[in-house]
Kinemage of the C-alpha trace (Angstrom):
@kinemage 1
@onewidth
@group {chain A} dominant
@subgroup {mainchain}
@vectorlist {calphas} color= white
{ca unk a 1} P -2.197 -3.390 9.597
{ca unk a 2} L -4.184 -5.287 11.944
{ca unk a 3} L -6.906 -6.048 9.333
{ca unk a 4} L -5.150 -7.709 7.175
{ca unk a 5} L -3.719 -9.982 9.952
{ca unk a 6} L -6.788 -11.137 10.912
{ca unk a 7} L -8.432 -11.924 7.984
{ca unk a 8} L -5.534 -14.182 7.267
{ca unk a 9} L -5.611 -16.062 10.386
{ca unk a 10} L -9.055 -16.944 9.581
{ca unk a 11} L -8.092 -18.764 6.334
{ca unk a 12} L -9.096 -15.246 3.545
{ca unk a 13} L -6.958 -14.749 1.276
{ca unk a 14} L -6.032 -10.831 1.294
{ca unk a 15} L -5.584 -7.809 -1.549
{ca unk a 16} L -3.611 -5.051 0.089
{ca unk a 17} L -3.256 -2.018 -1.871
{ca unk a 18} L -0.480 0.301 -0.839
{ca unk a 19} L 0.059 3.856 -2.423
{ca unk a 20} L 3.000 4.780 -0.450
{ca unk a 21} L 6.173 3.607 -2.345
{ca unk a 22} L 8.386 3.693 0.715
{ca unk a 23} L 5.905 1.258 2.848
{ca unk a 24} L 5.392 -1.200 0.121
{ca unk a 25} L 9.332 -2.708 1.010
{ca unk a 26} L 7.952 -3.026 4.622
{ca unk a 27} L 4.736 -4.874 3.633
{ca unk a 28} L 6.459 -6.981 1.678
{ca unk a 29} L 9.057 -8.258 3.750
{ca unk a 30} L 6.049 -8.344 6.418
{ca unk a 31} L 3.817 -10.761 4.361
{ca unk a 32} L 6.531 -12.161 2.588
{ca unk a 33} L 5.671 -15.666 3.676
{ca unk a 34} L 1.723 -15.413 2.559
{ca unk a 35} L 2.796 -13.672 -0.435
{ca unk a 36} L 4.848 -16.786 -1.344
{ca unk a 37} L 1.743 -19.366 -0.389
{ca unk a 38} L -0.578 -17.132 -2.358
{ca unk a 39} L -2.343 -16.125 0.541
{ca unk a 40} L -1.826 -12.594 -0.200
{ca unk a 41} L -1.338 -10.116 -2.622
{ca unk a 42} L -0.037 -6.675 -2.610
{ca unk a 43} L -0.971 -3.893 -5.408
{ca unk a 44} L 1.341 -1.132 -5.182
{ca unk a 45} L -0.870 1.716 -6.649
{ca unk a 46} L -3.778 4.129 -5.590
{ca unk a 47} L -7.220 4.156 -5.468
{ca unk a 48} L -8.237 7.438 -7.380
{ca unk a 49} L -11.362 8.672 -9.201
{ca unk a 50} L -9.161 8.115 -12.839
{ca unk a 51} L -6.825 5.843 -13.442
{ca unk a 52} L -3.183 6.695 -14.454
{ca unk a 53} L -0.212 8.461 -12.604
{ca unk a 54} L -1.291 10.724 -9.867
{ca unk a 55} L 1.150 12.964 -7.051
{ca unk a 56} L 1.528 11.150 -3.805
{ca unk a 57} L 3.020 13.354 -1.009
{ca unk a 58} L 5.172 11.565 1.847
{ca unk a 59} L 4.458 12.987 5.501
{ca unk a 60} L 7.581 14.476 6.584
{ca unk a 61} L 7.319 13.367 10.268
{ca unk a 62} L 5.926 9.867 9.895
{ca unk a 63} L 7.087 8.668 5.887
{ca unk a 64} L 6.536 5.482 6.098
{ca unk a 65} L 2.893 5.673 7.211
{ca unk a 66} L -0.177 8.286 6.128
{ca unk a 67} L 0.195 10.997 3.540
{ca unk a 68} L 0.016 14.659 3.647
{ca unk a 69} L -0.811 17.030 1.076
{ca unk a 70} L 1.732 19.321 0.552
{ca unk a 71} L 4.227 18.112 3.070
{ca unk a 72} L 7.426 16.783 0.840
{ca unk a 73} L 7.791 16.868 -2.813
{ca unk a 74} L 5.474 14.977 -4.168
{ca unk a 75} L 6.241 10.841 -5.799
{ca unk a 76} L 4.236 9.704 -8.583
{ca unk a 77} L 2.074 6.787 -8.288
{ca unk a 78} L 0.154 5.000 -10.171
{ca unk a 79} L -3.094 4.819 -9.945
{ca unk a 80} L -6.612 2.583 -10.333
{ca unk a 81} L -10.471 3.561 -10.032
{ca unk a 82} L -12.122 0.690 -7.817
């Protein structure tokens, strides 16, 4: 999350894009300030090679960060091509 951080501080305004439903809460109520001046945004959706809805598995030992296939039942999320 450091990225992000930085590029604020140095005036950018940021796109985050977050596939994990259960961290998008957190980075919300983290950047809820720059969200509010516009500074920056936060997609809640994946980056996939199709668009549409798309199985997102939660690691079981750390769910609020990185994903693992196959670890927990998988959560859908919706998804975007770049």
């Amino acid at each position: 999350m450091t990225a992000p951080i930085t590029y604020l501080h140095k005036g950018f305004k940021v796109v985050g894009v977050e596939a994990n439903p259960l961290a998008v809460p957190l980075l919300r109520h983290r950047f809820e300030a720059e969200i509010a001046q516009g500074r920056y945004v936060l997609l809640p959706l994946g980056v996939a090679k199709s668009a549409g809805e798309a199985p997102f598995w939660i690691c079981d030992y750390h769910p609020k960060g990185a994903a693992s296939i196959g670890a927990s039942p998988a959560v859908p999320v919706r998804g975007t091509t770049a």
